[in-house]
C-alpha positions as CSV (number, residue, x, y, z in Angstrom):
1,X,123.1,60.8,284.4
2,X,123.2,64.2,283.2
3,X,122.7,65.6,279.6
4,X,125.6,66.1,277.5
5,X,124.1,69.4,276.0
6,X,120.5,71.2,275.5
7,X,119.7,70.8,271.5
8,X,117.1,73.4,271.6
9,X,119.6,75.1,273.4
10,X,122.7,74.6,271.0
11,X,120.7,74.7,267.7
12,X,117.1,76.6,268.0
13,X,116.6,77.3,264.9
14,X,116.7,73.9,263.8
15,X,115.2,72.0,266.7
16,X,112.7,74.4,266.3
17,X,111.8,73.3,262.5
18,X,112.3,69.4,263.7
19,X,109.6,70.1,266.3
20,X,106.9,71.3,264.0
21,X,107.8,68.8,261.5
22,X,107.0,66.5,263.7
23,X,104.1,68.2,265.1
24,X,103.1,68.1,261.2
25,X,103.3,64.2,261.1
26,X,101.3,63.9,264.2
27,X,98.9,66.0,263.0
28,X,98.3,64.4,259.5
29,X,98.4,60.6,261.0
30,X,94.7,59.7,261.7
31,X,95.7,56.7,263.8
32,X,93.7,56.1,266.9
33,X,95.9,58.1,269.1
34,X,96.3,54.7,271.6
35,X,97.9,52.9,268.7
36,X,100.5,55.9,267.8
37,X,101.5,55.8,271.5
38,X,101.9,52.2,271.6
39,X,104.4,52.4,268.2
40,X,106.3,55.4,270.1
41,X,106.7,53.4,273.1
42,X,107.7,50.0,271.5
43,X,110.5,52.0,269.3
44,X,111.8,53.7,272.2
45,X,112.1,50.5,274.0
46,X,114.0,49.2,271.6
47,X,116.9,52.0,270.8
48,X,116.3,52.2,274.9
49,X,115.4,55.8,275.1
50,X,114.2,56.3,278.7
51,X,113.1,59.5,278.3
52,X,110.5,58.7,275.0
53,X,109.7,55.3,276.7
54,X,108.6,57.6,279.6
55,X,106.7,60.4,277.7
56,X,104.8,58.0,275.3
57,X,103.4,56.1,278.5
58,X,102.3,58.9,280.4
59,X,100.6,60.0,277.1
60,X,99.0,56.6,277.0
61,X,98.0,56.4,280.0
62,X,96.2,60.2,279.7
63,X,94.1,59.0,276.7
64,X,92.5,55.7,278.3
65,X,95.4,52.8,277.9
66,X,96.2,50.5,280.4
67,X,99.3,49.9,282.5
68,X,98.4,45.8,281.3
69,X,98.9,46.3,278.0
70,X,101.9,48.8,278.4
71,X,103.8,46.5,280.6
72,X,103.1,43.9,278.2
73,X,104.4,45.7,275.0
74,X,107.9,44.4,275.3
75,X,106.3,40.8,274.7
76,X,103.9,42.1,272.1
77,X,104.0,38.7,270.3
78,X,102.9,36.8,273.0
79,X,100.6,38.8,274.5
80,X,96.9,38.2,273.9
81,X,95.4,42.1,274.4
82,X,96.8,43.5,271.2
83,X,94.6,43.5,267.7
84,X,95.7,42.5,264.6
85,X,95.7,46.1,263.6
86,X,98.0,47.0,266.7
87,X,100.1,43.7,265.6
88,X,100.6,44.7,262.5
89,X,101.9,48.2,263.3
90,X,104.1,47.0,266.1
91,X,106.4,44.5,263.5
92,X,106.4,47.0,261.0
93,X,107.4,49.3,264.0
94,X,110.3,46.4,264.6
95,X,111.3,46.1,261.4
96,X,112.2,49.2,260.5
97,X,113.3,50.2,263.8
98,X,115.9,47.4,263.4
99,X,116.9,47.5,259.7
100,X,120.2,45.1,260.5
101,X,117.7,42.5,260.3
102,X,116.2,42.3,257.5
103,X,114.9,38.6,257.5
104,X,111.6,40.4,259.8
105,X,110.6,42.9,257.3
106,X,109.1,40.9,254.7
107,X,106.7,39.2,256.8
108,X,106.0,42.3,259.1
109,X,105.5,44.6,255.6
110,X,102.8,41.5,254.7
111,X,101.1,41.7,258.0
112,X,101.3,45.4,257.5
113,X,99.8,45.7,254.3
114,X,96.7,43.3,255.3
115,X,95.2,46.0,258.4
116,X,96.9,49.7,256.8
117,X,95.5,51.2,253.5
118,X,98.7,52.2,251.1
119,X,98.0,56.1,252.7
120,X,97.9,55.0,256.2
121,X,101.3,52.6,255.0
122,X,103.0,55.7,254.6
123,X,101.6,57.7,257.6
124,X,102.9,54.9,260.0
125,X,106.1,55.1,258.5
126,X,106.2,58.5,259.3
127,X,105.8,58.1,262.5
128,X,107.9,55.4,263.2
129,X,110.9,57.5,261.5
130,X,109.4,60.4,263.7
131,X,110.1,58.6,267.1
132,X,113.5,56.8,266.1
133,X,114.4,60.5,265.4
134,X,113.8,61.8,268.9
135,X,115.1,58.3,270.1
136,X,118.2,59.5,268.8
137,X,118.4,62.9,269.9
138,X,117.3,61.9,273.7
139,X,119.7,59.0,273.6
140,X,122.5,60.9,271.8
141,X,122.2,63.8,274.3
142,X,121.1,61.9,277.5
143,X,117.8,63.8,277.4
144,X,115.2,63.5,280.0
145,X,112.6,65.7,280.5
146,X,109.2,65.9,282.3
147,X,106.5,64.8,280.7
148,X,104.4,67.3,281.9
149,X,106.2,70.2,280.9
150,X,106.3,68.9,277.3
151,X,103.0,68.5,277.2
152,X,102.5,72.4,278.8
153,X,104.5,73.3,276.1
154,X,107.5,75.1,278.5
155,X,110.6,75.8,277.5
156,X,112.3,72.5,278.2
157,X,114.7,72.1,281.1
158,X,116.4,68.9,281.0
159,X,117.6,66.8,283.3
């Protein structure tokens, strides 16, 4: 399917200032990295964004995490590989991903605030808002883009 426009194309400037604020949020979260990915990924399977789902696992996969427990992730609940910790982040991750549904987010903010200090709380949020961001962007514009070339840094040629 081919894109529907180039943002960073279209609007420089301001895709410009979303990429270094999310570099920024990246950068402050002091996550393990594994755990970040596995949020990015489970968000991006849910607003089905093919081209994040596809980023976040190559970048799992770079920094140690299996192709188990990323095939699993859709099934998170069930699964018995993920810690509480990882748990925990992957409801909140749900809930606020899906806000229509409310009647998750008091449980998952429980579960939440058991494993995350109030600071990391707010970190995790960030990045959860972070990824539903670009979910929306690749979505919106039928973005997909090698993972390698993001990673290099390249100016972007989408697909």
């Amino acid at each position: 399917m081919p894109a529907r426009l180039n943002p960073f194309a279209a609007a420089p400037s301001l895709m410009k200032n979303w990429q270094r604020a999310s570099t920024e949020v990246a950068a402050a979260t002091n996550f393990d990295p594994i755990l970040t990915e596995l949020v990015r990924m489970r968000a991006s399977q849910i607003n089905g964004c093919a081209n994040c789902i596809n980023l976040h696992a190559t970048e799992a996969r770079a920094i140690g995490e299996t192709d188990q427990r990323i095939y699993l992730l859709p099934a998170w609940r069930e699964a018995p590989c993920y810690s509480n910790r990882e748990r925990a982040a992957l409801g909140w991750t749900e809930a606020l991903t899906r806000l229509s549904e409310r009647h998750e987010q008091a449980s998952a903010y429980e579960a939440l605030r058991a494993e995350f200090t109030q600071e990391e709380q707010v970190k995790l949020t960030l990045t959860i808002i972070n990824i539903n961001g670009w979910n929306r962007i690749a979505v919106g514009f039928r973005l997909f883009v090698d993972p390698a070339a993001v990673k290099a840094g390249a100016k972007l040629e989408i697909a």
